[in-house]
C-alpha positions in Angstrom: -10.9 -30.0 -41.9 -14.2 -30.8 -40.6 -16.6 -28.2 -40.1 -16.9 -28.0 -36.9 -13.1 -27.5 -36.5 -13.3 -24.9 -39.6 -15.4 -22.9 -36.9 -13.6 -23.4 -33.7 -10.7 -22.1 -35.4 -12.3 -19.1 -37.2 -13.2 -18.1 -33.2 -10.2 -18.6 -31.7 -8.6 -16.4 -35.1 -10.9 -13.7 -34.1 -10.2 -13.9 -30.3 -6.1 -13.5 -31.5 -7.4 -10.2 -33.1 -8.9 -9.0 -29.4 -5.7 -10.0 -28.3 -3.8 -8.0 -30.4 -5.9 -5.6 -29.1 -6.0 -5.5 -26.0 -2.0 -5.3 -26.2 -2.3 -2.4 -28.5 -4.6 -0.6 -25.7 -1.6 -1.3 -23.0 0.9 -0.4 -24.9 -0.7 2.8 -26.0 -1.7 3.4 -21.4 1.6 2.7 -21.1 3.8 5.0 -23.2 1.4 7.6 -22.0 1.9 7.2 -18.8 5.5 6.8 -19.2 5.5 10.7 -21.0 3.6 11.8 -18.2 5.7 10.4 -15.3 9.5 10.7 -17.3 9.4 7.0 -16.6 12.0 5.2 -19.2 12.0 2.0 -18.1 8.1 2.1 -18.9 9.3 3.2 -22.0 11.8 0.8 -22.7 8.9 -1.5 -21.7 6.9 0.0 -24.5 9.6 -1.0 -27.2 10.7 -4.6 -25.9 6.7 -5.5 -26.2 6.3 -3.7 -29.4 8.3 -6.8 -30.7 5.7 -9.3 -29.3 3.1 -7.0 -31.3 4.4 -7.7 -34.5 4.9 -11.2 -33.7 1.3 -11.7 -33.3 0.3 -10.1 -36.0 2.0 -12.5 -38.3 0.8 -15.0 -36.6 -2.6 -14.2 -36.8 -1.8 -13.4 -40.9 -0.3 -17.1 -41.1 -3.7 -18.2 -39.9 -6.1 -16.4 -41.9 -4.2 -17.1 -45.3 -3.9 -20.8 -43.7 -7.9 -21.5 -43.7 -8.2 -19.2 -46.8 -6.1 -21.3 -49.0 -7.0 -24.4 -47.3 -10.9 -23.8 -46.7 -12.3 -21.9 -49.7 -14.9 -20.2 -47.2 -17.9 -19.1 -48.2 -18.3 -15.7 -49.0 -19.9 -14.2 -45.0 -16.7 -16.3 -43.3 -14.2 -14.7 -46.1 -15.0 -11.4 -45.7 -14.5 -12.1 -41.7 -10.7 -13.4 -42.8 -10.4 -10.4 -45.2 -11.5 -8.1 -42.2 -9.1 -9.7 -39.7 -6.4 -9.1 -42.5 -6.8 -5.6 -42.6 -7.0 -4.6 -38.7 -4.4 -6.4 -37.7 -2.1 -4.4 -40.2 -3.8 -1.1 -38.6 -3.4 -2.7 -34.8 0.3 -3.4 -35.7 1.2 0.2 -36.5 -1.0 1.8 -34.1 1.7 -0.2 -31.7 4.0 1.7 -34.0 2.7 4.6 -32.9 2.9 4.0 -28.8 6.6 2.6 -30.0 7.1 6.1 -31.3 6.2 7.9 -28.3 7.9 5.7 -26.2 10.9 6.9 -27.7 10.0 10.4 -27.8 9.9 9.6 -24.4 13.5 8.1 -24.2 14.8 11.7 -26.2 13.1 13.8 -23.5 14.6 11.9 -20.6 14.6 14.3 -17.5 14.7 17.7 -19.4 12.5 19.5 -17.8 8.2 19.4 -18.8 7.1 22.6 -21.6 3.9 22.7 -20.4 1.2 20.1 -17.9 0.0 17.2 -20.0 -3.7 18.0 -20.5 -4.9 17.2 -24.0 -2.2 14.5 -25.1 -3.4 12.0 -22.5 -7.3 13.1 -23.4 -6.4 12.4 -26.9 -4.6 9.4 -25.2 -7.7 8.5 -23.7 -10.5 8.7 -26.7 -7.9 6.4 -29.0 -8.0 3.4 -26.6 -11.7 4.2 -26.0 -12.8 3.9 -29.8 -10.2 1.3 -30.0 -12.0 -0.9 -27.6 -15.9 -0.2 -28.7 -14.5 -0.9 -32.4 -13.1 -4.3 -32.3 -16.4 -5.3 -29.9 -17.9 -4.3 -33.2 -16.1 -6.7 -35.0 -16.6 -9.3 -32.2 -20.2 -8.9 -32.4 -20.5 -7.8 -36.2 -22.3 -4.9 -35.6 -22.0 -2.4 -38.3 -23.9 0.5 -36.9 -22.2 0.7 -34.1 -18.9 1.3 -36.1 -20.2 3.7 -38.3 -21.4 5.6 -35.1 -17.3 5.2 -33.6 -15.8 7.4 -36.7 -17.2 10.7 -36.1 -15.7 10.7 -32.5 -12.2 11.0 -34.3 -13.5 14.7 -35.0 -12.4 15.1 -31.4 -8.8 13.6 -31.4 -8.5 16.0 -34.2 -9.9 19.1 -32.7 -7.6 18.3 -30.1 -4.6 17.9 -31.6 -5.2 21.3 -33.4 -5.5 23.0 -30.2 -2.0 21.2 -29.1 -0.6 21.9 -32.4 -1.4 25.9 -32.0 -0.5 25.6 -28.0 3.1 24.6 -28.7 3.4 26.8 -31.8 2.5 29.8 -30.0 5.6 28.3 -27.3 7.7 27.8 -30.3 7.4 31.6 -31.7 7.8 33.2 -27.5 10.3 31.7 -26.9 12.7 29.9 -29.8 14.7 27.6 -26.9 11.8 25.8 -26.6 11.6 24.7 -30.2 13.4 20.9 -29.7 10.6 19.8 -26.6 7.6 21.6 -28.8 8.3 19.7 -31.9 8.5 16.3 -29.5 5.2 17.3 -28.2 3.9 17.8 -31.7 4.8 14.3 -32.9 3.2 12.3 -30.0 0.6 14.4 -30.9 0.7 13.4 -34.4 0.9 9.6 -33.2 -1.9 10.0 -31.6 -4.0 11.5 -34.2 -2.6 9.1 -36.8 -3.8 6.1 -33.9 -7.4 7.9 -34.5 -7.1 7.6 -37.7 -6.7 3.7 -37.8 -9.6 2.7 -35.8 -12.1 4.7 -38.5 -10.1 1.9 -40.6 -10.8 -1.1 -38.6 -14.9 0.4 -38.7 -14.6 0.4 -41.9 -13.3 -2.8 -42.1 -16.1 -3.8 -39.6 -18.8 -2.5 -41.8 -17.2 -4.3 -45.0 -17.4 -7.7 -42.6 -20.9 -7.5 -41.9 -22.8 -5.5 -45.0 -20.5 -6.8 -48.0 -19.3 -3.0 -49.3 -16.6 -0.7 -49.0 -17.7 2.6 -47.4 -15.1 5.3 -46.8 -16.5 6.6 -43.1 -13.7 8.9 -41.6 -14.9 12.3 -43.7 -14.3 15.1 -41.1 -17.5 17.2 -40.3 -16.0 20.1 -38.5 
């Protein structure tokens, strides 16, 4: 392959990752909105396109193996395919983790709303924020910029404590309430575990542009 190709092709493998993501931030709008609005078609929408999800994601695998075992790149361009490797895998189940809702969704259908969304959809919100600002990161190989992305996930996980604690507190006042508390508690959950993986892809980042492993995501609060 001539070089020249080798290179358009590395580009257009790490424009499939943006893609990836950019359907990972819609599913993750969409299976919020549909909790907020009782929508399930939305969240039937979530699940169908979850399918697409992991379809790219193999795809973008079969690539990256494709010019590794093909190409023999040099060491900067392998540590780019090892990257892309790695954040797909945490894009793919971070679709997993909209999936989930969406059928937490589906199990609530129209019973009727334990308490007004507030700090799910803020949670919601900071996810597909990070999300974003990380994989320009990796676009744009710029390694401070995800280390300065990871400490933010203090936040998804000061507010899921506050969720987890609300919906306990429901849970102990009154015990009927138990079943749409613990569904609470596992978008809540998703959405922490979401956080989680884009400290992954930073690292991930960081390990693309500086050559070393560092683990990032150590809580400060």
């Amino acid at each position: 392959m001539p070089r020249e190709s080798y290179q358009r092709n590395l580009r257009e493998l790490q424009d499939d990752v943006l893609a990836l993501g950019s359907m990972i931030e819609k599913a993750l709008e969409r299976s919020m909105q549909a909790l907020k609005e009782r929508d399930l078609n939305l969240a039937k929408l979530v699940l169908e396109e979850d399918r697409n999800v992991n379809k790219k994601r193999f795809e973008i695998e079969e690539k990256a193996l494709d010019i590794i075992s093909c190409q023999a790149p040099m060491a900067s361009d392998l540590r780019i395919l090892l990257a892309i490797l790695f954040i797909v895998q945490d894009l793919e189940r971070m679709g997993d983790h909209a999936a989930g809702n969406a059928k937490i969704v589906i199990m609530i259908g129209n019973e009727p709303p334990l308490k007004p969304l507030i700090d799910l959809p803020r949670m919601n919100e900071k996810a597909i924020d990070m999300l974003h600002r990380s994989l320009n990161a990796f676009i744009i190989h710029d390694a401070e910029a995800a280390r300065k992305i990871v400490p933010e996930d203090d936040e998804i996980d000061q507010l899921y404590d506050q969720v987890f604690r609300e919906l306990l507190t429901f849970m102990m006042e009154d015990p009927r309430t138990i079943t749409r508390a613990t569904r609470l508690m596992w978008v809540g959950h998703n959405l922490e575990r979401t956080g989680d993986r884009v400290t992954n892809i930073c690292e991930r980042v960081v390990f693309m542009v500086t050559g070393k492993m560092e683990e990032l995501n150590v809580s400060t609060y």
